[in-house]
PAZAPA-4460 file (N, C-alpha, C; in steps of 0.05 Angstrom, whole numbers, plus 32768, in hexadecimal, padded with zeros to 4 digits):
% residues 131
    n_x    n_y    n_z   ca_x   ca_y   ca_z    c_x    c_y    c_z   seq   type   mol
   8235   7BEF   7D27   8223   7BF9   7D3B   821A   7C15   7D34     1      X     A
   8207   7C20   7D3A   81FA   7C38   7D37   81FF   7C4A   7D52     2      X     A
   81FD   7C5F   7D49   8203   7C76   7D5F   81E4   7C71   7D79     3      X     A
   81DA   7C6C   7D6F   81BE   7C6C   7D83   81C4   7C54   7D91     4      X     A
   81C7   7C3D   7D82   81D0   7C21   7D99   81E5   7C2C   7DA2     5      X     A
   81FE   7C3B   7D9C   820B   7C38   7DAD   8207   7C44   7DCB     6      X     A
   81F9   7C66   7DC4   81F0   7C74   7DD9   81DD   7C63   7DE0     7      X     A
   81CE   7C56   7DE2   81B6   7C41   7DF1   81C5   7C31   7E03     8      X     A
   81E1   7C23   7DF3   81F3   7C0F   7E04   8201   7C28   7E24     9      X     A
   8211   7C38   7E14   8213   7C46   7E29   8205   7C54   7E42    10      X     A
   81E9   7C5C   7E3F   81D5   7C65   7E47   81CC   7C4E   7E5F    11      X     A
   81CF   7C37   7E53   81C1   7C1F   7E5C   81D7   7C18   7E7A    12      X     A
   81ED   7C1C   7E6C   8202   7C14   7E7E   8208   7C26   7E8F    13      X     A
   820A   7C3C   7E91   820D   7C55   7EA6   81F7   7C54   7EB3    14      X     A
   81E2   7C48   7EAF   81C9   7C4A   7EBB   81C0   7C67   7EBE    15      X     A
   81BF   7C76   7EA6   81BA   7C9A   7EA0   819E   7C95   7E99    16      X     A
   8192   7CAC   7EA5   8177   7CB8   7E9D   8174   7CBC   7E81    17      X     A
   8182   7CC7   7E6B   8177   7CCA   7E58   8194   7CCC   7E48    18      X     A
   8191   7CC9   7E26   81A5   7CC4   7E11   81B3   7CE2   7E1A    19      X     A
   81AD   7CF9   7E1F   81B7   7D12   7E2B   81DB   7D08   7E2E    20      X     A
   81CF   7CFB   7E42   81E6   7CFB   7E5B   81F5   7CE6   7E4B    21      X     A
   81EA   7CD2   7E46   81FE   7CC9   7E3F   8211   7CCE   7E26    22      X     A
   8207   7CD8   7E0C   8214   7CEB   7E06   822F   7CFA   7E10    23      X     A
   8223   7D0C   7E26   822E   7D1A   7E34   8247   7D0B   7E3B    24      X     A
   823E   7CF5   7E4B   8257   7CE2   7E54   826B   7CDD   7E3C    25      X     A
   825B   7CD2   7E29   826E   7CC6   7E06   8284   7CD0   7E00    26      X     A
   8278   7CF0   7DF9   828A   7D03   7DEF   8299   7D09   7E0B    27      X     A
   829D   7D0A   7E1D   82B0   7D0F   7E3E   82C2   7CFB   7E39    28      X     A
   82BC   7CED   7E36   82CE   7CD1   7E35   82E9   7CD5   7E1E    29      X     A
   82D7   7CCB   7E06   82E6   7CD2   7DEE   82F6   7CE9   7DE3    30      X     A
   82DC   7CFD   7DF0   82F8   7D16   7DE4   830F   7D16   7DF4    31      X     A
   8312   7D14   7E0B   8327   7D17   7E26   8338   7CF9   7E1B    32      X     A
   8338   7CE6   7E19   8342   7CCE   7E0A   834C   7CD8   7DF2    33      X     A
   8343   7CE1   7DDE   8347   7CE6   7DC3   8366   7D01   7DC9    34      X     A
   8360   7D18   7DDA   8377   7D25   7DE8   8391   7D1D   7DEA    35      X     A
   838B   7CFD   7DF9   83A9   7CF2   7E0A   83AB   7CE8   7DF4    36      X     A
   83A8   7CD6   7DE3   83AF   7CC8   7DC7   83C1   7CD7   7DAD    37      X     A
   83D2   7CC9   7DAC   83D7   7CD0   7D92   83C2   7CD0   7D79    38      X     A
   83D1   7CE4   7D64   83B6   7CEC   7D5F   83AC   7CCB   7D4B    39      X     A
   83BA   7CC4   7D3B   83BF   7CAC   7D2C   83AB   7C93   7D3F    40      X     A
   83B4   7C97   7D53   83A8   7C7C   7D6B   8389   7C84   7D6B    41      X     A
   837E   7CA0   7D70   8361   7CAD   7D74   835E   7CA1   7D59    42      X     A
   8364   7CA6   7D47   8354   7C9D   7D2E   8359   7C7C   7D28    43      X     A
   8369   7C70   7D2E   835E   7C53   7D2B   8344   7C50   7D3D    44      X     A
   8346   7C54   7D52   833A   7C4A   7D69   831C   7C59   7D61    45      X     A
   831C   7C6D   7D54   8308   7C76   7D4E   82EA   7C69   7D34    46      X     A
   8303   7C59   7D27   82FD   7C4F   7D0B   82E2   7C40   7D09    47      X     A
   82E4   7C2C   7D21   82C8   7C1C   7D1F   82B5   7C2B   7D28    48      X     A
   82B2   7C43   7D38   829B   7C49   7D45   8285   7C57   7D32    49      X     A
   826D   7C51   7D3E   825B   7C65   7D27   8264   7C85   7D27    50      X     A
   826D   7C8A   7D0E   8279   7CAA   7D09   826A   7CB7   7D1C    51      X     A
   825D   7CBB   7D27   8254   7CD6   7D40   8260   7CD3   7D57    52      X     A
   8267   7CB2   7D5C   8279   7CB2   7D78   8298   7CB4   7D71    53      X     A
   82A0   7CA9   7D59   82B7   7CAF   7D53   82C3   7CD0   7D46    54      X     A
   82B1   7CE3   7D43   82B9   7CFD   7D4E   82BE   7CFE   7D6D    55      X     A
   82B6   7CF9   7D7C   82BF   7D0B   7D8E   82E4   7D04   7D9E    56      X     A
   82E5   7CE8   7D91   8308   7CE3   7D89   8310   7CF1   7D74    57      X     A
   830E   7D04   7D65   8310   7D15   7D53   8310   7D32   7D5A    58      X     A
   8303   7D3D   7D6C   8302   7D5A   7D74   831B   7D60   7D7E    59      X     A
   832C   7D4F   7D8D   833A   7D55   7D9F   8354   7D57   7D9B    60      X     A
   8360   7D69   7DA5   8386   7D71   7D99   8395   7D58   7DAC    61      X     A
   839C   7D47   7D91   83A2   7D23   7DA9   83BD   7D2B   7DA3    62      X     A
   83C4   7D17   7DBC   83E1   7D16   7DBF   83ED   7D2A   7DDE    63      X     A
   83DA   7D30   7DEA   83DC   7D3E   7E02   83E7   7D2F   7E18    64      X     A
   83F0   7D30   7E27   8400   7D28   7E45   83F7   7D2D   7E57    65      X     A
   83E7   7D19   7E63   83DD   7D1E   7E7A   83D4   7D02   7E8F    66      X     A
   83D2   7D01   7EA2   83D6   7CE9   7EB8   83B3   7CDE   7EB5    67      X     A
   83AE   7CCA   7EC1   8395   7CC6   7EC4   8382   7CD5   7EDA    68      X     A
   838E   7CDB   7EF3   8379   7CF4   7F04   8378   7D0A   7EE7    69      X     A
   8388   7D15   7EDA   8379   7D26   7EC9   8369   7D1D   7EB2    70      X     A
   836A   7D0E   7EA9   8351   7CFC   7E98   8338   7D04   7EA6    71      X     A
   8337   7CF6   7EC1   831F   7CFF   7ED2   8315   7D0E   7ED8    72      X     A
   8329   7D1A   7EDB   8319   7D3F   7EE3   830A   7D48   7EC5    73      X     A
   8323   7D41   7EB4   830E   7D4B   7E9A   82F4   7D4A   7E8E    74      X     A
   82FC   7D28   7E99   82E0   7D20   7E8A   82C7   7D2C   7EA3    75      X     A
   82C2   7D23   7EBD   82B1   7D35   7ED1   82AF   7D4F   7EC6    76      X     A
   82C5   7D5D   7EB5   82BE   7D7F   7EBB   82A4   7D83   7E97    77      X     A
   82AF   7D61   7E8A   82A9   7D67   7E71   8288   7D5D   7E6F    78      X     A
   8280   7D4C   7E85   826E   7D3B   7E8A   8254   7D4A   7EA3    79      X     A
   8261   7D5A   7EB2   825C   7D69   7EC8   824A   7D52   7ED0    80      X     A
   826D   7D42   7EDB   8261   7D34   7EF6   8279   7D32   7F0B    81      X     A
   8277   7D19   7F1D   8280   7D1B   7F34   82A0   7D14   7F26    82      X     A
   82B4   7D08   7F3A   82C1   7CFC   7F2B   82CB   7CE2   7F2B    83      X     A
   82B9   7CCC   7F3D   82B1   7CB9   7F43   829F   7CB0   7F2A    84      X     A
   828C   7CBB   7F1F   827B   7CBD   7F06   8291   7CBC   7EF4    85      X     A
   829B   7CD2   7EEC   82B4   7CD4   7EDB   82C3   7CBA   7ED1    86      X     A
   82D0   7CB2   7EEA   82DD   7CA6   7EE2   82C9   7C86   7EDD    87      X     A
   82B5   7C82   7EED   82A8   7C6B   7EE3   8298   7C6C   7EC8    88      X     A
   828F   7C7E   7EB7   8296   7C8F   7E97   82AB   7C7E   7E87    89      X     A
   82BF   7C8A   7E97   82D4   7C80   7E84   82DB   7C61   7E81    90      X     A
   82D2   7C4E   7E93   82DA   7C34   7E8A   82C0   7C26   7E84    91      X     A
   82A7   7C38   7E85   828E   7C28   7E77   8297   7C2D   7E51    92      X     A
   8298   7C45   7E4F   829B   7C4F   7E34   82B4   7C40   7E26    93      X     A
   82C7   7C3C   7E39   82D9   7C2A   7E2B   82DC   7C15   7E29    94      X     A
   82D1   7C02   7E35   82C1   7BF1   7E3F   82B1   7BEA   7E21    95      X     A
   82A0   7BF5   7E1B   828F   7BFC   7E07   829A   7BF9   7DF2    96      X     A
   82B7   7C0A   7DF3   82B7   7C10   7DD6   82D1   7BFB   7DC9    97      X     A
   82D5   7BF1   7DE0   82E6   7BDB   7DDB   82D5   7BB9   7DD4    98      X     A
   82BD   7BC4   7DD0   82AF   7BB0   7DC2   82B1   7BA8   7DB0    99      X     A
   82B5   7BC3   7DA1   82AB   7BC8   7D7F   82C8   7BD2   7D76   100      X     A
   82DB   7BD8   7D82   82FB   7BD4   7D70   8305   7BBB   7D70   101      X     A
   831D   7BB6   7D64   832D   7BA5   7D5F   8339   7BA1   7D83   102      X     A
   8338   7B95   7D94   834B   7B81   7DA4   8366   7B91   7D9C   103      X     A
   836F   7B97   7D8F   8396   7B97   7D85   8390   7BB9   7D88   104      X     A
   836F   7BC8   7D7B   8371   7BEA   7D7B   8377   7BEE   7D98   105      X     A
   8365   7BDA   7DA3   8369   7BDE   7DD4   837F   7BE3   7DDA   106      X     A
   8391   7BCB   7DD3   83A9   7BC5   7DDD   83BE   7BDE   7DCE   107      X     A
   83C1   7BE9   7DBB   83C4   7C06   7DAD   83C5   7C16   7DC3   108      X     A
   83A3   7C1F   7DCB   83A6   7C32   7DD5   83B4   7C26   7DF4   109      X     A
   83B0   7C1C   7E09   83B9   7C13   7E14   83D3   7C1B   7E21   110      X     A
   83E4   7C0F   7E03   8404   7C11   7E08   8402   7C33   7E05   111      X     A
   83FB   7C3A   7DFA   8404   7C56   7DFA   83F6   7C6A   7E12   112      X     A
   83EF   7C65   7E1E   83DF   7C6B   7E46   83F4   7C63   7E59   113      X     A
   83FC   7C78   7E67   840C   7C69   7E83   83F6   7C58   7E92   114      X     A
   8411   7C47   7EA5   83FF   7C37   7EB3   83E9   7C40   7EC4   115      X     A
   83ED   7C5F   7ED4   83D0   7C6A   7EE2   83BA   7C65   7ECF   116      X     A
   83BC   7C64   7EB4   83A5   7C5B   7EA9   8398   7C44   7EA9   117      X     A
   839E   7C31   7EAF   8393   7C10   7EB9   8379   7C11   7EC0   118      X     A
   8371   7C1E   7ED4   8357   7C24   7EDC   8341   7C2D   7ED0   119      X     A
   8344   7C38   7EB4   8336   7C37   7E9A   8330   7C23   7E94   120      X     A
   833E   7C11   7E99   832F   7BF8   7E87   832B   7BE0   7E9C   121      X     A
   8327   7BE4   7EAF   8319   7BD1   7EBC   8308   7BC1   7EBE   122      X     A
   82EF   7BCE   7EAD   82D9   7BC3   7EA8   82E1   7BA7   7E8D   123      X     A
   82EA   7BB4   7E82   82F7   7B9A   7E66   8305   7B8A   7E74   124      X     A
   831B   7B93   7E80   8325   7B76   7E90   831E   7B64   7EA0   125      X     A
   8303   7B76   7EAD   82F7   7B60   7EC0   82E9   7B44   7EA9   126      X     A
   82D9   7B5E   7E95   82C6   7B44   7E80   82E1   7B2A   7E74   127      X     A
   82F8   7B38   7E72   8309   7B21   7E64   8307   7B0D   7E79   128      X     A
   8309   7B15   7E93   830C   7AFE   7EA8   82F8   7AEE   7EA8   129      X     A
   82E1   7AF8   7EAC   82C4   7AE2   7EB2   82CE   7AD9   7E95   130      X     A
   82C9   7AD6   7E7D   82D0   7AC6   7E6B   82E4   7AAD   7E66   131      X     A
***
């Protein structure tokens, strides 16, 4: 996939005014994700994406400790949005990006997220269900 489909996919799905924002949202997501990850896990998970989205799992000093209310705040402070937005960011993008990895990279990162993190991935679990 190309960096432009993917920002179009995301764009499309946040229902955002322009590639800006969503952007904006991409890198919120990923860098603050790429943070809590080991660093090893950021770079698998990074592997499939078109190299411009898979930097911004690369900027970030991974392997950080932190709960999911602070995921959220980050990504809102990183996204400058609400944190209702924020956090609905975070399970479109992952959501997304769990398109285009490996099934086994998800479940990776996953196990290595406490359970407050579940709510990240909601949106994927729901699609496994209708299927």
């Amino acid at each position: 996939m190309k960096y432009d489909d993917f920002m179009g996919q995301v764009q499309n799905r946040l229902e955002l005014p322009d590639t800006g924002r969503a952007v904006r949202a991409t890198r919120a997501v990923l860098q603050t994700l790429g943070e809590r990850l080991q660093e090893g896990e950021a770079e698998d998970l990074a592997g499939p994406l078109p190299m411009e989205v898979d930097f911004y799992l690369h900027v970030a000093e991974s392997g950080q400790r932190f709960d999911y209310d602070e995921f959220v705040g980050r990504v809102a402070d990183r996204a400058n949005a609400d944190r209702a937005d924020a956090a609905y960011y975070g399970k479109v993008v992952v959501g997304l990006v769990s398109e285009h990895v490996p099934a086994g990279e998800i479940e990776q990162v996953r196990a290595q997220l406490p359970d407050d993190y579940a709510d990240l991935f909601d949106l994927m679990d729901a699609e496994e269900v209708e299927e």
